[in-house]
C-alpha positions as CSV (number, residue, x, y, z in Angstrom):
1,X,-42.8,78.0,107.8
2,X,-40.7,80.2,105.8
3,X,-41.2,84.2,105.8
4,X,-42.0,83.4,102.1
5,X,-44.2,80.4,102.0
6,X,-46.1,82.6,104.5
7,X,-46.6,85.0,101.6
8,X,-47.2,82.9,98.7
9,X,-50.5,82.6,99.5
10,X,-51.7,86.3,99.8
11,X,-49.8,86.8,96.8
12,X,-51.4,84.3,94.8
13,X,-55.2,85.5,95.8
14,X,-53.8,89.4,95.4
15,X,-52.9,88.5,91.6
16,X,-55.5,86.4,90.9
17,X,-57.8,89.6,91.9
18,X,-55.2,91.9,90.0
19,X,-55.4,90.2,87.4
20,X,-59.7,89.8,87.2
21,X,-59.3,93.9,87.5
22,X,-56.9,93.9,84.4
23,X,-59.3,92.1,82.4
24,X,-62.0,94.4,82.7
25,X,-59.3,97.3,81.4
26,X,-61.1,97.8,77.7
27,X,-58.1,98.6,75.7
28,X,-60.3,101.0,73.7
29,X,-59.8,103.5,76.4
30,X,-56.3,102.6,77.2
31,X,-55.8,106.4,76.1
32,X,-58.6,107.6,79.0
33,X,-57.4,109.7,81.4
34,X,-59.5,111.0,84.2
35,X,-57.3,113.8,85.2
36,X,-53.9,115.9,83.6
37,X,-52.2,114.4,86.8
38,X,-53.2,111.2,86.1
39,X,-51.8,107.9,84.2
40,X,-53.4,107.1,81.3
41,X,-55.4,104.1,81.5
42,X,-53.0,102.0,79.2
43,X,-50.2,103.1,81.1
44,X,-51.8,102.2,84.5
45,X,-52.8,99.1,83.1
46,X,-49.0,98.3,81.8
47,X,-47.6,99.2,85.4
48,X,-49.6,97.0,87.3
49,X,-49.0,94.2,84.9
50,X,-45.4,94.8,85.3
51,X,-45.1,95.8,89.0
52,X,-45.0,92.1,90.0
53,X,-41.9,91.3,87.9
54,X,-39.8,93.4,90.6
55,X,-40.3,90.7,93.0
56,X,-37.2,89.0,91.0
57,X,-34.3,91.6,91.1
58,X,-35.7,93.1,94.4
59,X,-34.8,89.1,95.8
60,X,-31.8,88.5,93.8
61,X,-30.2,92.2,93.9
62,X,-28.9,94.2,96.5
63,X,-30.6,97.6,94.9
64,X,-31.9,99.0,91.7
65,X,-31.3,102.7,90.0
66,X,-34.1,103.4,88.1
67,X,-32.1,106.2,86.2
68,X,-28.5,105.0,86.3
69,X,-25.6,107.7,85.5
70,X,-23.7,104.6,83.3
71,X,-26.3,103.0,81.7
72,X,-30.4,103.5,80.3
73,X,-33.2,105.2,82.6
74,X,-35.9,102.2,83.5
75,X,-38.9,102.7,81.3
76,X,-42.2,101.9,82.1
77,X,-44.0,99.3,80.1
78,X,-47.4,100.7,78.2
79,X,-49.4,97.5,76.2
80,X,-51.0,98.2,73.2
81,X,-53.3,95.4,73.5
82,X,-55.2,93.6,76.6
83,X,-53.7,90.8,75.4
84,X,-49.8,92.1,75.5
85,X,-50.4,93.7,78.9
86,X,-52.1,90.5,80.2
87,X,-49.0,88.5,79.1
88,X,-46.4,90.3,80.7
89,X,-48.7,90.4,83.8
90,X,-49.0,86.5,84.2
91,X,-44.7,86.6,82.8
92,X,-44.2,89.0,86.1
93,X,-46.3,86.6,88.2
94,X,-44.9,83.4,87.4
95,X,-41.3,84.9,87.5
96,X,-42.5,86.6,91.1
97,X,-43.6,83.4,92.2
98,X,-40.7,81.4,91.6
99,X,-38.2,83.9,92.8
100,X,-40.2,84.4,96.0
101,X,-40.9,80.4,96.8
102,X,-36.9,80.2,96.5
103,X,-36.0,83.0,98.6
104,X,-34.6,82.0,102.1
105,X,-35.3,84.0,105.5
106,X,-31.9,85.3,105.5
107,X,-32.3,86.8,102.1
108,X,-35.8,88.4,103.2
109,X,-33.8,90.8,106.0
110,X,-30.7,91.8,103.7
111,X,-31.4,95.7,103.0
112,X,-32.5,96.4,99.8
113,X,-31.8,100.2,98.1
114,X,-33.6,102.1,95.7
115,X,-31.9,104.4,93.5
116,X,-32.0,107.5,91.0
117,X,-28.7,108.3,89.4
118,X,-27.3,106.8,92.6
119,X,-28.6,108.8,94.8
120,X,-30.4,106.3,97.6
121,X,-34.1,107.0,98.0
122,X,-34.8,104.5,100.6
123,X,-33.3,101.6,101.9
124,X,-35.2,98.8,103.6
125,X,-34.7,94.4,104.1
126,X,-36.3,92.8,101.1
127,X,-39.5,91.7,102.8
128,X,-40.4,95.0,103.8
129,X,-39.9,96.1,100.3
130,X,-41.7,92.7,98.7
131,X,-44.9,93.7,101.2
132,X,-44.6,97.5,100.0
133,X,-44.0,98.1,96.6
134,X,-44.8,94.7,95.3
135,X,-47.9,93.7,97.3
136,X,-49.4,96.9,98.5
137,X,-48.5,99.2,95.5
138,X,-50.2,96.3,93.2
139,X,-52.8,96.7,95.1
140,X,-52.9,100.7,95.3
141,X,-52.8,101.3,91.6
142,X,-55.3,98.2,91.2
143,X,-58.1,100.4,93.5
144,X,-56.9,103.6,91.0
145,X,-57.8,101.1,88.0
146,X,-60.9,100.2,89.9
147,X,-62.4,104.5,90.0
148,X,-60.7,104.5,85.8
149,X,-63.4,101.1,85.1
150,X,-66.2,102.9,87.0
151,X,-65.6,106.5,85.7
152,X,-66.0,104.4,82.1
153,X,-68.9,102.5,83.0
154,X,-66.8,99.2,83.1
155,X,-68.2,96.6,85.5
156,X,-65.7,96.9,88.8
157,X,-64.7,93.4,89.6
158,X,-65.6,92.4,93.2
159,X,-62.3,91.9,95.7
160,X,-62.5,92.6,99.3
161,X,-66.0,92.2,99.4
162,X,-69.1,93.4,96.6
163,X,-68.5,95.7,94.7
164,X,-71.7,97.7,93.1
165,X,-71.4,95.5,89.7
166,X,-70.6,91.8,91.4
167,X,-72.8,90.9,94.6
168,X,-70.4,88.4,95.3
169,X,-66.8,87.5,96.5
Protein backbone atom coordinates (compact mmCIF):
# COMPACT_ATOMS: atom_id res chain seq x y z
CA UNK A 1 0.00 0.00 0.00
CA UNK A 2 0.98 3.33 -1.07
CA UNK A 3 1.85 6.25 1.58
CA UNK A 4 -1.30 7.78 -0.06
CA UNK A 5 -3.84 5.12 -0.37
CA UNK A 6 -2.93 4.86 3.37
CA UNK A 7 -4.39 8.32 3.76
CA UNK A 8 -7.31 8.40 1.60
CA UNK A 9 -9.27 6.97 3.98
CA UNK A 10 -8.73 9.28 7.04
CA UNK A 11 -9.09 11.94 4.66
CA UNK A 12 -12.29 11.00 3.34
CA UNK A 13 -13.95 10.46 7.10
CA UNK A 14 -12.00 13.95 8.17
CA UNK A 15 -14.01 15.80 5.31
CA UNK A 16 -16.99 14.15 5.46
CA UNK A 17 -16.97 15.41 9.37
CA UNK A 18 -15.60 18.90 8.09
CA UNK A 19 -17.89 19.13 5.99
CA UNK A 20 -21.23 18.09 8.61
CA UNK A 21 -19.44 21.08 10.78
CA UNK A 22 -19.72 23.56 7.77
CA UNK A 23 -23.26 22.86 7.38
CA UNK A 24 -24.26 23.84 10.63
CA UNK A 25 -22.26 27.39 9.95
CA UNK A 26 -25.64 29.69 9.73
CA UNK A 27 -24.53 32.24 7.26
CA UNK A 28 -26.59 34.81 9.15
CA UNK A 29 -23.79 35.07 11.51
CA UNK A 30 -21.07 34.69 9.05
CA UNK A 31 -20.22 38.33 10.41
CA UNK A 32 -19.98 36.83 14.35
CA UNK A 33 -16.96 37.19 15.86
CA UNK A 34 -16.27 35.91 19.27
CA UNK A 35 -13.25 37.84 19.96
CA UNK A 36 -11.10 41.18 18.17
CA UNK A 37 -8.38 38.43 17.69
CA UNK A 38 -10.55 36.21 16.13
CA UNK A 39 -11.75 35.20 12.36
CA UNK A 40 -15.01 36.16 11.64
CA UNK A 41 -17.26 33.29 11.30
CA UNK A 42 -17.61 33.69 7.43
CA UNK A 43 -14.13 33.96 7.09
CA UNK A 44 -13.38 30.78 9.27
CA UNK A 45 -15.95 29.11 7.39
CA UNK A 46 -14.32 30.09 3.80
CA UNK A 47 -10.74 28.91 5.10
CA UNK A 48 -11.67 25.56 6.00
CA UNK A 49 -13.67 25.19 2.87
CA UNK A 50 -10.67 26.08 1.03
CA UNK A 51 -7.78 24.62 3.16
CA UNK A 52 -8.21 21.24 1.38
CA UNK A 53 -7.62 22.66 -2.15
CA UNK A 54 -3.75 22.98 -1.08
CA UNK A 55 -3.50 19.34 -1.19
CA UNK A 56 -3.12 19.96 -5.19
CA UNK A 57 -0.12 22.47 -5.56
CA UNK A 58 1.46 21.26 -2.14
CA UNK A 59 1.69 17.62 -4.45
CA UNK A 60 2.35 19.04 -7.75
CA UNK A 61 4.79 22.07 -6.62
CA UNK A 62 7.97 22.24 -5.12
CA UNK A 63 6.79 25.41 -2.76
CA UNK A 64 4.28 28.22 -2.58
CA UNK A 65 4.79 32.13 -1.61
CA UNK A 66 1.89 33.27 -0.19
CA UNK A 67 2.97 36.99 -0.82
CA UNK A 68 5.22 36.79 -3.87
CA UNK A 69 7.65 39.96 -4.63
CA UNK A 70 6.59 39.46 -8.70
CA UNK A 71 3.28 38.69 -8.62
CA UNK A 72 -0.30 39.02 -6.27
CA UNK A 73 -0.34 38.25 -2.29
CA UNK A 74 -2.67 34.90 -1.88
CA UNK A 75 -6.06 35.96 -0.65
CA UNK A 76 -8.09 34.15 1.51
CA UNK A 77 -11.47 33.03 0.25
CA UNK A 78 -14.68 34.53 2.43
CA UNK A 79 -18.36 32.95 1.03
CA UNK A 80 -21.17 34.95 1.11
CA UNK A 81 -23.48 32.22 1.11
CA UNK A 82 -23.50 28.52 2.86
CA UNK A 83 -24.07 27.47 -0.35
CA UNK A 84 -20.79 29.28 -2.18
CA UNK A 85 -18.57 28.20 0.76
CA UNK A 86 -19.98 24.61 0.63
CA UNK A 87 -19.07 24.45 -3.17
CA UNK A 88 -15.70 25.39 -3.03
CA UNK A 89 -15.31 23.00 0.00
CA UNK A 90 -16.49 19.81 -1.91
CA UNK A 91 -14.33 21.65 -5.34
CA UNK A 92 -11.18 21.54 -2.77
CA UNK A 93 -12.07 17.98 -1.77
CA UNK A 94 -12.56 16.31 -4.97
CA UNK A 95 -9.45 18.18 -6.43
CA UNK A 96 -7.56 16.99 -2.99
CA UNK A 97 -8.65 13.65 -3.56
CA UNK A 98 -7.59 13.15 -7.02
CA UNK A 99 -4.23 14.79 -6.60
CA UNK A 100 -3.54 12.74 -3.49
CA UNK A 101 -4.83 9.15 -4.95
CA UNK A 102 -2.17 10.00 -7.93
CA UNK A 103 0.65 10.94 -5.88
CA UNK A 104 3.53 8.38 -5.76
CA UNK A 105 5.80 7.56 -2.54
CA UNK A 106 8.64 9.32 -4.08
CA UNK A 107 6.64 12.48 -4.52
CA UNK A 108 5.40 12.20 -0.75
CA UNK A 109 9.36 12.69 0.63
CA UNK A 110 10.40 15.54 -1.94
CA UNK A 111 10.68 18.76 0.42
CA UNK A 112 8.11 21.02 0.09
CA UNK A 113 8.72 25.11 1.07
CA UNK A 114 6.51 27.68 2.24
CA UNK A 115 7.11 31.16 1.42
CA UNK A 116 6.52 35.00 2.10
CA UNK A 117 8.05 37.28 -0.40
CA UNK A 118 10.57 34.48 -0.71
CA UNK A 119 11.68 34.33 2.39
CA UNK A 120 11.36 30.34 3.45
CA UNK A 121 9.21 29.81 6.49
CA UNK A 122 9.59 26.18 6.72
CA UNK A 123 10.50 23.43 4.65
CA UNK A 124 9.32 19.89 5.10
CA UNK A 125 8.56 16.38 2.41
CA UNK A 126 5.10 16.75 1.18
CA UNK A 127 3.56 14.13 3.51
CA UNK A 128 4.53 15.80 6.41
CA UNK A 129 3.10 18.93 5.09
CA UNK A 130 -0.30 16.98 3.60
CA UNK A 131 -0.67 15.48 7.49
CA UNK A 132 -0.06 19.15 8.94
CA UNK A 133 -1.53 21.87 7.22
CA UNK A 134 -4.04 19.89 5.21
CA UNK A 135 -5.30 17.25 7.63
CA UNK A 136 -4.62 18.56 11.04
CA UNK A 137 -5.07 22.33 10.38
CA UNK A 138 -8.65 21.24 8.78
CA UNK A 139 -9.19 19.82 11.56
CA UNK A 140 -7.91 22.69 14.12
CA UNK A 141 -9.89 25.44 12.67
CA UNK A 142 -12.98 22.83 12.38
CA UNK A 143 -12.83 22.45 16.53
CA UNK A 144 -12.45 26.68 16.46
CA UNK A 145 -15.76 26.44 14.21
CA UNK A 146 -17.15 23.90 16.65
CA UNK A 147 -16.82 26.77 20.17
CA UNK A 148 -18.12 29.78 17.10
CA UNK A 149 -21.62 27.08 16.63
CA UNK A 150 -21.89 26.64 20.40
CA UNK A 151 -21.18 30.24 21.47
CA UNK A 152 -24.31 30.86 18.90
CA UNK A 153 -26.45 28.18 20.12
CA UNK A 154 -25.91 26.16 16.82
CA UNK A 155 -26.18 22.37 17.35
CA UNK A 156 -22.27 21.13 17.40
CA UNK A 157 -22.12 18.19 15.07
CA UNK A 158 -20.80 14.99 16.80
CA UNK A 159 -17.09 13.78 15.41
CA UNK A 160 -14.81 12.03 17.70
CA UNK A 161 -17.33 10.86 19.84
CA UNK A 162 -20.89 12.84 21.26
CA UNK A 163 -20.93 15.91 21.37
CA UNK A 164 -23.58 17.73 23.90
CA UNK A 165 -26.24 18.22 20.83
CA UNK A 166 -25.75 14.60 18.99
CA UNK A 167 -25.59 11.45 21.33
CA UNK A 168 -24.23 9.62 18.64
CA UNK A 169 -21.13 8.99 16.28
Amino acid sequence: MSIAESMLPEFDHEMSLTRKTLERAPEDKYDYKPHEKSMTMGELVGHIAECPGWAKPTIEDDSFDVAPKDGPKWERFVPKTKAEALAKFDEAIATARAALAGCADEAMMKPWSLLSGGEVHFTMPRVAVLRSMIFNHNVHHRAQLGVYLRLNDVAVPATYGPSADEGGM
